[in-house]
C-alpha positions, 0 to 999 in steps of 0.5 A: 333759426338763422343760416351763416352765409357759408352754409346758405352757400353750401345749400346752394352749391348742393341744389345746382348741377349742370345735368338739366343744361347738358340734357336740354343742349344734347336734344335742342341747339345740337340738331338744330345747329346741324340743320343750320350747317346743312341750310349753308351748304346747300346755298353755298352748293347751289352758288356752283362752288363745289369745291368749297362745299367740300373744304368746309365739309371736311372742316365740319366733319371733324368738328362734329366728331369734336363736339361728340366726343365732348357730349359723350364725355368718353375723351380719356378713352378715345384719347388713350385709344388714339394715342395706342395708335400712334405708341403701339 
């Protein structure tokens, strides 16, 4: 029995699904570039530059929320919730 290339394809696009990659990533590179970011902060803190350790807090805080809400995939809600704020 020979398989066309369209249906080899379509065999192939039914086996491949991102969930393995999203999970590995949610256990692994997230922690691990939390940990990153707080071995900068403290050097930068311990250079006696305080008030850039504040700055680049504040940039990461929110850059973290961003990467959450990406992860948890709940950004039509957060977003229809922010805009709720603003349009009462």
């Amino acid at each position: 029995m020979m398989i066309g290339p369209e249906a080899l394809v379509a065999l192939v696009a039914q086996a491949v699904s991102s969930g393995p990659l999203q999970q590995w990533i949610q256990d692994n590179v997230v922690p691990l570039i939390l940990l990153g970011i707080a071995i900068i902060l403290l050097w930068i803190g311990g250079r006696g530059d305080n008030a850039g350790v504040a700055r680049r807090s504040v940039g990461l805080i929110i850059g973290l929320v961003a990467l959450g809400i990406a992860v948890s995939g709940n950004g039509p809600e957060i977003g229809s919730f922010l805009a709720s704020l603003l349009t009462g």
